[in-house]
N, C-alpha and C positions, 0 to 999 in steps of 0.2 A: 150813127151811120147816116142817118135823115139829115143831120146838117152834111155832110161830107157829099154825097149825091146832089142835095141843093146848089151847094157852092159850084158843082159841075154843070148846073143846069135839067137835071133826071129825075126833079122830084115828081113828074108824072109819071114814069117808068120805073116807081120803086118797086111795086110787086112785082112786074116781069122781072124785075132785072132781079129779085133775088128767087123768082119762081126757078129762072134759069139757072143759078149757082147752085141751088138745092135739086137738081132735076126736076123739077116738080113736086116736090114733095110738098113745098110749102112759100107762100108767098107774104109772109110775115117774118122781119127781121130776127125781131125775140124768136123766132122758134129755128133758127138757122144755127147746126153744129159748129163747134168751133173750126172745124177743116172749113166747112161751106162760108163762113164768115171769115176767115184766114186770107181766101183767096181771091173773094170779091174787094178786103181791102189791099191786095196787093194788084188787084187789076185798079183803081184808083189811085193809088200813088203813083200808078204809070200813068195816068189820064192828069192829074194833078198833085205835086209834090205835098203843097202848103194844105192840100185837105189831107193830108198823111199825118203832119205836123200838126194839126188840131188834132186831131184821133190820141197822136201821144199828150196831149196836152191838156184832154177831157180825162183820159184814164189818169193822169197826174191825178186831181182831184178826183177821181171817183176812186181812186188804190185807196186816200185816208178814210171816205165813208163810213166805211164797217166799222173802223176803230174812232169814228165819234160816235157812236148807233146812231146811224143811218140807212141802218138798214129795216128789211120789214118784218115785224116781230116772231121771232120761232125761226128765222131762215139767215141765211151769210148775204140775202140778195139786197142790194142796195136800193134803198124807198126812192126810187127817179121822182114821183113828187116833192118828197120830204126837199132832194137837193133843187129839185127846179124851183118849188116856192122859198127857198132862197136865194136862189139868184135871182127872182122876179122881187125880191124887196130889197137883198143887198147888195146885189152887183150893180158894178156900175152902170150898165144898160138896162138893168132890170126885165131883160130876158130868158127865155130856159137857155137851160146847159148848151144843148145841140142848138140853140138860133150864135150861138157866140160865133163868129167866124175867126179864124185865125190870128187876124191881127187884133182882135180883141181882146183875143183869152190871157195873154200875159196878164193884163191887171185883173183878170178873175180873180186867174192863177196864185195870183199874189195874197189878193183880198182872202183866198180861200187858206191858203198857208198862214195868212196871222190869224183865223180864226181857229184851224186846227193847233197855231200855237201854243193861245191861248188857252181851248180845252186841254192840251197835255199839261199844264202849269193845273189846273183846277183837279186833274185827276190823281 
């Protein structure tokens, strides 16, 4: 969601802006329910379409995580290191996940689909 607010120009006003989604409960992304996270990215896709289109095209690649384990050990939750220090060695940019902008992520996207290809051939 940090790149998607980025791309809007907000990344000073990430805590308020999700202090406010969450009433105040909280001004940390990670700790935003899925209603309160639901609706901040549908006020974003009215602000900007193509950061809506990354969002679906981040979860692309973070849906196969789990089933390469990718995730953090004992839990379903996906290791966001584990995948950033691979895009920071294999992606084309060598960036995290959320610095990809939109126009970018196709050839993640791609790079990441023949590596999950290849781990289901090895499984």
């Amino acid at each position: 969601m940090y790149a998607q607010l980025r791309e809007l120009g907000m990344t000073d006003e990430v805590r308020s802006i999700v202090s406010a989604y969450t009433a105040r409960r909280t001004d940390r992304v990670t700790e935003m329910n899925g209603l309160e996270a639901h609706e901040l990215i549908t006020a974003m896709k009215q602000q900007n379409p193509l950061a809506a289109r990354a969002i679906v095209m981040r979860n692309k690649n973070m849906s196969k995580a789990p089933e390469m384990n990718l995730r953090k050990p004992g839990t379903t939750e996906v290791d966001m290191q584990h995948v950033n220090n691979w895009c920071c060695t294999y992606g084309h940019l060598k960036k995290k996940l959320d610095a990809y902008t939109y126009r970018e992520l196709p050839e993640l996207v791609s790079q990441f689909e023949i590596i999950y290809q290849q781990y289901l051939k090895k499984v």
